[in-house]
Kinemage of the C-alpha trace (Angstrom):
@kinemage 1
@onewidth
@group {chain A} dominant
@subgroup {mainchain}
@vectorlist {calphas} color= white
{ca unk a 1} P 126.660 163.451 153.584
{ca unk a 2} L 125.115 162.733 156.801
{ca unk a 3} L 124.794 165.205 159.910
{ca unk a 4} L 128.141 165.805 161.840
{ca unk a 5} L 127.045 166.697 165.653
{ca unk a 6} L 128.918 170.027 166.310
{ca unk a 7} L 127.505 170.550 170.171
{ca unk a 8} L 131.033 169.819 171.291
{ca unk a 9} L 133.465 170.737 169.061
{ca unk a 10} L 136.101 173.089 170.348
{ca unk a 11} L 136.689 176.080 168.046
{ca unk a 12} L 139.705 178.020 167.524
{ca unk a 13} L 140.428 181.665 165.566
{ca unk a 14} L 141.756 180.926 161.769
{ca unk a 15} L 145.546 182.136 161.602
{ca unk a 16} L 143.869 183.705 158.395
{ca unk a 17} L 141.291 185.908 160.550
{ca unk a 18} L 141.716 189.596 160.610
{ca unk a 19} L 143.336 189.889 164.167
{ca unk a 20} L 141.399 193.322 165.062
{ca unk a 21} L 138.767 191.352 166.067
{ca unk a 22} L 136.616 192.170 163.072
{ca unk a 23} L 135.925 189.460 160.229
{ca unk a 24} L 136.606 186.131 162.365
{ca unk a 25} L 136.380 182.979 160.824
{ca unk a 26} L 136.630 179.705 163.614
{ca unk a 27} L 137.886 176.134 162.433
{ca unk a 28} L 137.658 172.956 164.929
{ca unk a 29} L 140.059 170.193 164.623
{ca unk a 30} L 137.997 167.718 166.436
{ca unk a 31} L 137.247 165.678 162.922
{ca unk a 32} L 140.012 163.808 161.380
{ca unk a 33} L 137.757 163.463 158.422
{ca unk a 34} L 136.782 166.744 157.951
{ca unk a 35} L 137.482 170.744 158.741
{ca unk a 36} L 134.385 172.551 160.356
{ca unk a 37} L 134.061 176.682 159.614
{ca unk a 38} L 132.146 179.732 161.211
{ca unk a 39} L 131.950 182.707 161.549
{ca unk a 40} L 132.628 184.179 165.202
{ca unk a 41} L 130.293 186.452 165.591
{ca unk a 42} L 127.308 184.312 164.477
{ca unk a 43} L 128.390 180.873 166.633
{ca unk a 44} L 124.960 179.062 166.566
{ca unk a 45} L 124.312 179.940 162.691
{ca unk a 46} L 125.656 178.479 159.555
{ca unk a 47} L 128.620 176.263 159.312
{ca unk a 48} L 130.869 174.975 156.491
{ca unk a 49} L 131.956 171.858 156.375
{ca unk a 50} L 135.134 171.380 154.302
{ca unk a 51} L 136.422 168.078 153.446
{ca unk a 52} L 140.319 168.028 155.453
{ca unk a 53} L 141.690 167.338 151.781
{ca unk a 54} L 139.463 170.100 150.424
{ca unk a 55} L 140.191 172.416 153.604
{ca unk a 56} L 143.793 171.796 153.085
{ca unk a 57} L 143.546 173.230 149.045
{ca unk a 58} L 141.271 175.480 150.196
{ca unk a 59} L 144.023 177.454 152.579
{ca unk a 60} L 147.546 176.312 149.851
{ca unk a 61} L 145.389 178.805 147.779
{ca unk a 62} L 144.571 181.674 150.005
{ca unk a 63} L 148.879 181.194 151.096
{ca unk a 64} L 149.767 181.203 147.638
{ca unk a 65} L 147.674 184.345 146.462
{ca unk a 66} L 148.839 185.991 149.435
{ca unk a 67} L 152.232 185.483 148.731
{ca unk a 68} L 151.843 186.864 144.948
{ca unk a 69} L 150.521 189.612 146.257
């Protein structure tokens, strides 16, 4: 996979992030091909880089355990 240039990709709080502020993950929707991650309180270290197919299987999951819970 070759480099994806992040410097100006907007980045927005997961509706899966704890809301006290705490454990924060950021997506950006400025790829259509594929979903960006972080974590908010470490903006200029590692991201993730989900494919949007694999993002989108990735969250079904986390909804569905959530709602067997």
């Amino acid at each position: 996979m070759r480099p994806i240039d992040l410097s100006a990709a907007a980045w927005r709080k997961s509706s899966y992030s704890n809301q006290d502020g705490g454990e924060c993950v950021e997506v950006s929707d400025d790829f259509a091909a594929v979903v960006p991650v972080r974590d908010s309180k470490v903006p200029h270290g590692q991201v993730l880089v989900f494919s949007t197919v694999g993002w989108t299987s990735f969250v079904s999951a986390i909804r569905d355990r959530q709602l067997s819970d």
